[in-house]
C-alpha positions as CSV (number, residue, x, y, z in Angstrom):
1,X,203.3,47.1,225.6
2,X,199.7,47.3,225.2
3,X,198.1,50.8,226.5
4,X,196.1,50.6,229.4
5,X,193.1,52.5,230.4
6,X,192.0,53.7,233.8
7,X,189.2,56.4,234.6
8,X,190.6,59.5,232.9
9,X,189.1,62.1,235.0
10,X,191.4,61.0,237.9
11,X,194.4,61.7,235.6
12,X,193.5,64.9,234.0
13,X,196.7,66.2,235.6
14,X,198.8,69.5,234.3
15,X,202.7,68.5,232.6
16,X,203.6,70.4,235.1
17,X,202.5,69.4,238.7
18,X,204.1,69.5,241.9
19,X,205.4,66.1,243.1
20,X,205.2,64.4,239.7
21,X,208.6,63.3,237.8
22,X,208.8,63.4,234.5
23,X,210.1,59.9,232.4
24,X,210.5,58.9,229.5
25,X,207.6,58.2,227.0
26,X,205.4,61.0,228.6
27,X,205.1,58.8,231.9
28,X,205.1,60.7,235.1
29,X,205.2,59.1,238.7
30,X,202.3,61.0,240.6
31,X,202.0,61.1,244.8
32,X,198.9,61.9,245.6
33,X,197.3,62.4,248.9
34,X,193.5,63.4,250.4
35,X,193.6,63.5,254.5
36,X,190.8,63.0,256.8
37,X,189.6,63.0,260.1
38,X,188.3,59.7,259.2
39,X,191.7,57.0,258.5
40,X,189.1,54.7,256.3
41,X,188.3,57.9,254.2
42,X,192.1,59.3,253.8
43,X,193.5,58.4,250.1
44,X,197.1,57.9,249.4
45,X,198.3,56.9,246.0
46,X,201.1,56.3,243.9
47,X,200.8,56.5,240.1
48,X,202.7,55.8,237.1
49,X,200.6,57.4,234.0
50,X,201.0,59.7,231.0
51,X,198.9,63.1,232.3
52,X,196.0,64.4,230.4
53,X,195.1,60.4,228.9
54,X,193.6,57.6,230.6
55,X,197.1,55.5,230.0
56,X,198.4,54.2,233.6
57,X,200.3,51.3,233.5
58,X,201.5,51.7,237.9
59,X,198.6,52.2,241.0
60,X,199.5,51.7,244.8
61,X,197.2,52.3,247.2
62,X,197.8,52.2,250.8
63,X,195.4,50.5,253.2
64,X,194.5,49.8,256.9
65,X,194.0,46.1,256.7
66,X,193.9,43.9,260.4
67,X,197.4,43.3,260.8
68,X,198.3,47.0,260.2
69,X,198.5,48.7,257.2
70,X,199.9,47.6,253.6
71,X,200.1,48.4,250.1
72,X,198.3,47.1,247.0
73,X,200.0,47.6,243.7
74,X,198.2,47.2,240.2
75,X,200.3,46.5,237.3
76,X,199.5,47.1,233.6
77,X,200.0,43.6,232.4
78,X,199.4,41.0,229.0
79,X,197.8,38.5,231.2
80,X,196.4,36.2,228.0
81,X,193.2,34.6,228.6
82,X,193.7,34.0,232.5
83,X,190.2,34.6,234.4
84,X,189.2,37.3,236.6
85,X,190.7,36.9,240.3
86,X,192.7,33.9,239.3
87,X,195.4,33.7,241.0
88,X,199.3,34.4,239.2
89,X,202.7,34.6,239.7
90,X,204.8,38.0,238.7
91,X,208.6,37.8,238.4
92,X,210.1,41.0,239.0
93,X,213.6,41.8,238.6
94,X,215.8,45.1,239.0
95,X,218.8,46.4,240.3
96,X,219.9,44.1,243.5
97,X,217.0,43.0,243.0
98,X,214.5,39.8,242.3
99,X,211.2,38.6,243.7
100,X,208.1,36.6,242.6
101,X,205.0,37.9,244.1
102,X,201.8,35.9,243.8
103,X,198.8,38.4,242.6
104,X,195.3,38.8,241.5
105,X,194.4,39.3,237.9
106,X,192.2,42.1,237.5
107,X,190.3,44.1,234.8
108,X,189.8,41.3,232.0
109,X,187.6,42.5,229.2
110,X,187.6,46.3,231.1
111,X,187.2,48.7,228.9
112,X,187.6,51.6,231.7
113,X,190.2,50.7,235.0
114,X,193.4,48.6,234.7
115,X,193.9,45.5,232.7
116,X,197.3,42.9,234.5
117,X,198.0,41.9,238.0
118,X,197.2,43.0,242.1
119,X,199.6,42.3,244.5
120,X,199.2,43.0,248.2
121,X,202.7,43.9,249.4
122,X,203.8,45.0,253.1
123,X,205.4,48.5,253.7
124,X,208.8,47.2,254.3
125,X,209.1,44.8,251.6
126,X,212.6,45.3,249.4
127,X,210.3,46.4,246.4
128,X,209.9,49.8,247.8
129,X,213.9,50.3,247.8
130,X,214.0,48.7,244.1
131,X,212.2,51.1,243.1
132,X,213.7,53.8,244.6
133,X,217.6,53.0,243.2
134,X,216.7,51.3,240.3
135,X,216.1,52.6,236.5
136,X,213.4,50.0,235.7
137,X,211.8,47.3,236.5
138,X,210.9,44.5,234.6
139,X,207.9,42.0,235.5
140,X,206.6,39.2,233.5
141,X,202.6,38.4,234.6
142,X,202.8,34.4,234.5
143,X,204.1,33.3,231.5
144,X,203.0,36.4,229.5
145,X,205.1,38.9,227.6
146,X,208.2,41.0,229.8
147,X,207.0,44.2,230.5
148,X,209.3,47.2,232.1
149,X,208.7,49.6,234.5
150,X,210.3,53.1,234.2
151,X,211.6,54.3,237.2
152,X,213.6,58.1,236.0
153,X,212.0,59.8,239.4
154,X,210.2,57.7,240.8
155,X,212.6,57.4,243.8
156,X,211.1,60.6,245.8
157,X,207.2,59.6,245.5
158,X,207.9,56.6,246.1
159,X,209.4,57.5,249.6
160,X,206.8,59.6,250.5
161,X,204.0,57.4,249.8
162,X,205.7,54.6,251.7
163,X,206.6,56.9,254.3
164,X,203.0,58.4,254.3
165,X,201.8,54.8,254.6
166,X,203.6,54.0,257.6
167,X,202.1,56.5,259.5
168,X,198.5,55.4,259.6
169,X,196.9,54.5,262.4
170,X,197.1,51.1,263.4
171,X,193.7,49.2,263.3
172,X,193.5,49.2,267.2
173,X,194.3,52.7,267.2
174,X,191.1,53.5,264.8
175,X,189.0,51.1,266.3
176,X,189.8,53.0,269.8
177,X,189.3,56.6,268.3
178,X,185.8,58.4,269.4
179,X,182.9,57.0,267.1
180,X,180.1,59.5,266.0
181,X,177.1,58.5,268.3
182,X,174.4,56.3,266.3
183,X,171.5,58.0,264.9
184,X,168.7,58.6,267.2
185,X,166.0,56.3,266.2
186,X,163.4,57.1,263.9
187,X,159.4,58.3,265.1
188,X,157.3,55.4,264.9
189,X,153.7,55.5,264.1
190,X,151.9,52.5,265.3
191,X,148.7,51.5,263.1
192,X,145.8,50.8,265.2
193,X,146.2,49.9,269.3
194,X,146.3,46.2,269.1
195,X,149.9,46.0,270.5
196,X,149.0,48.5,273.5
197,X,147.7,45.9,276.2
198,X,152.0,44.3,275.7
199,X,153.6,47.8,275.4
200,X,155.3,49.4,278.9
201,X,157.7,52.6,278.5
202,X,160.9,51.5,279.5
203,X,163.3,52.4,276.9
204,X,164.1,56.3,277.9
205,X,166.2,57.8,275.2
206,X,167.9,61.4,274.6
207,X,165.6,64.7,275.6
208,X,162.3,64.4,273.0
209,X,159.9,67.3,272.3
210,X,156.4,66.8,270.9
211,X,153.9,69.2,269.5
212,X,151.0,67.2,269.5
213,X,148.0,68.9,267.1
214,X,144.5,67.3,266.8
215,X,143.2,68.0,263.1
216,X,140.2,65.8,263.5
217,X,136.8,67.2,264.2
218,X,136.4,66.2,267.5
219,X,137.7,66.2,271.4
220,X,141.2,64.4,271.9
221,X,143.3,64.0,274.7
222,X,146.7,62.6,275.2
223,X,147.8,59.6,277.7
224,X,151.0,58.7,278.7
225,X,151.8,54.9,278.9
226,X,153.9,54.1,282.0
227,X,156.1,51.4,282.9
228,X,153.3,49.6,284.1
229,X,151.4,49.9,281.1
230,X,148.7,52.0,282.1
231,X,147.7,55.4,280.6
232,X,148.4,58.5,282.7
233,X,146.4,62.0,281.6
234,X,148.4,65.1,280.1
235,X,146.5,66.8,277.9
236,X,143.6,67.3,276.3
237,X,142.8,69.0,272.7
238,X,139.6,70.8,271.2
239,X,139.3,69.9,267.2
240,X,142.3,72.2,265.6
241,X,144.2,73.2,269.6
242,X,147.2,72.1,269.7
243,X,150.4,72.2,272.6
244,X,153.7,70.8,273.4
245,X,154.6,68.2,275.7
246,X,158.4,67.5,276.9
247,X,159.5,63.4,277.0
248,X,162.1,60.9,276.3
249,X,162.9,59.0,273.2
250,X,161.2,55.5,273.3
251,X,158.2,56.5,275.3
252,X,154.9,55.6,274.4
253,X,152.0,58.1,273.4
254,X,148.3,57.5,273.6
255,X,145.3,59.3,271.9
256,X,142.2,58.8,273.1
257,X,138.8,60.3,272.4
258,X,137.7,59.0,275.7
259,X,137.7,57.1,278.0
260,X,139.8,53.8,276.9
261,X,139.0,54.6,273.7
262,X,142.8,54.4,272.1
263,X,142.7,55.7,268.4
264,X,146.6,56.3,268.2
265,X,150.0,55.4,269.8
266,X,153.2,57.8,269.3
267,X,157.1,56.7,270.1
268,X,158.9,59.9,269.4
269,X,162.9,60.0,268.3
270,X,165.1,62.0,270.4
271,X,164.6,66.0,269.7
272,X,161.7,67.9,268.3
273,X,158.5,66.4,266.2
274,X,154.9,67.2,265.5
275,X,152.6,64.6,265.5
276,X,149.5,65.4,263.9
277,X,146.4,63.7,265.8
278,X,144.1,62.2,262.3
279,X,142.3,59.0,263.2
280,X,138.7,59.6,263.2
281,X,136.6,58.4,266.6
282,X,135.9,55.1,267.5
283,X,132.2,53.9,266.2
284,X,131.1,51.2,268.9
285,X,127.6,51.3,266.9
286,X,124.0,51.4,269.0
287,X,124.4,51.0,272.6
């Protein structure tokens, strides 16, 4: 059977480690598990490698798919010269047991990851058992060379993973789980005025706290836009003053250096910011 290569640096694994069975050839059968608060970021997989090299010929992964949660098994496999994602059929056979699964080829012309077959297979499909009272298995990837599947202790990780499996959260029960509030939205810095004669504060966000500071030269004070759309005083700034004015996210800031005269227009995020007040005066030329 031809060797087949996945990334080494997730089998780097001591002869030795808890939860992995020893077989024949220098294969062990590895359960492997990372949990998270997160269901789509939790990791649970099976694997049938030789430790130390980047030989793996067995990978089952569970997922959380729509209809509840599954299992995907890659098998090391001589699939010919069959394409990428076309579709074949694998005949596997073992004790009490026979099956033909359609799959996915994967990996052709990979030099790094697994080169056969994917199968998507539920959690209470008669494989799991085969494999947990059988010595081997043997599959055949099409009509490709017979390829077996030691099984010498396989039958404990196997149960756990399946097991394991079983117990994620349904897709409903994720989907009705407490979701991280969205980012606040970012500051916005409008070039110019020319949308201020359309723009009304209406959108009031989270708490917002501005420390507006006027690094021009000149007099500056700061107007806020009301739902109406016109400009109500709060502040005013000598060249290099500056203060700090409480709002909203999604209000609408105005910096005059008179009056009318709108040089600048703030929307602050939710929480603190500086805005530093830069746009020179407004040059109307001789009166």
């Amino acid at each position: 059977m031809r060797r087949i290569g996945i990334t080494a640096a997730a089998l780097l694994l001591p002869a030795t480690l808890a939860g992995a069975a020893m077989a024949q050839d220098g294969f062990v059968w590895i359960y492997d598990r990372y949990l998270d608060p997160d269901p789509f970021q939790t990791r649970l997989s099976l694997v049938y490698a030789i430790p130390e090299t980047d030989t793996v010929q067995f990978v089952a992964t569970c997922r959380i798919g729509a209809g509840g949660t599954y299992a995907t098994i890659e098998l090391g496999a001589d699939i010919g010269n069959l394409a990428e994602g076309a579709p074949v059929d694998v005949r596997i056979l073992g004790s009490n047991y026979r099956d033909v699964i359609t799959g996915d080829v994967i990996g052709v012309g990979a030099e790094v990851g697994l080169t056969g077959v994917s199968l998507a297979v539920e959690l209470d499909d008669p494989i799991w058992q085969a494999m947990q009272t059988s010595l081997e298995l043997a599959y055949t990837a099409g009509e490709r060379t017979d390829h077996s599947l030691g099984l010498n202790g396989a039958a404990d990780p196997v149960a756990r993973f399946v097991a394991d499996c079983r117990d994620m959260p349904e897709p409903g029960d994720v989907a009705a789980q407490p979701q991280p509030a969205p980012p606040p939205p970012t500051a916005q810095v409008f070039a110019g005025c020319s949308q201020l004669g359309t723009m009304r504060t209406t959108d009031t966000g989270g708490e917002a706290s501005i420390t507006f500071v006027n690094r021009t030269d000149g007099f500056r004070s700061v107007l806020w836009i009301d739902g109406n759309g016109m400009p109500q005083p709060y502040g005013n700034l000598n060249a290099g003053e500056s203060y700090t004015q409480q709002s909203f996210a999604g209000h609408i800031w105005m910096i005059t250096d008179g009056p009318g005269n709108c040089l600048e227009v703030y929307v602050p995020a939710a929480g603190a910011s500086v805005f530093a007040i830069t746009a020179p005066n407004v040059d109307f030329g001789p009166e």
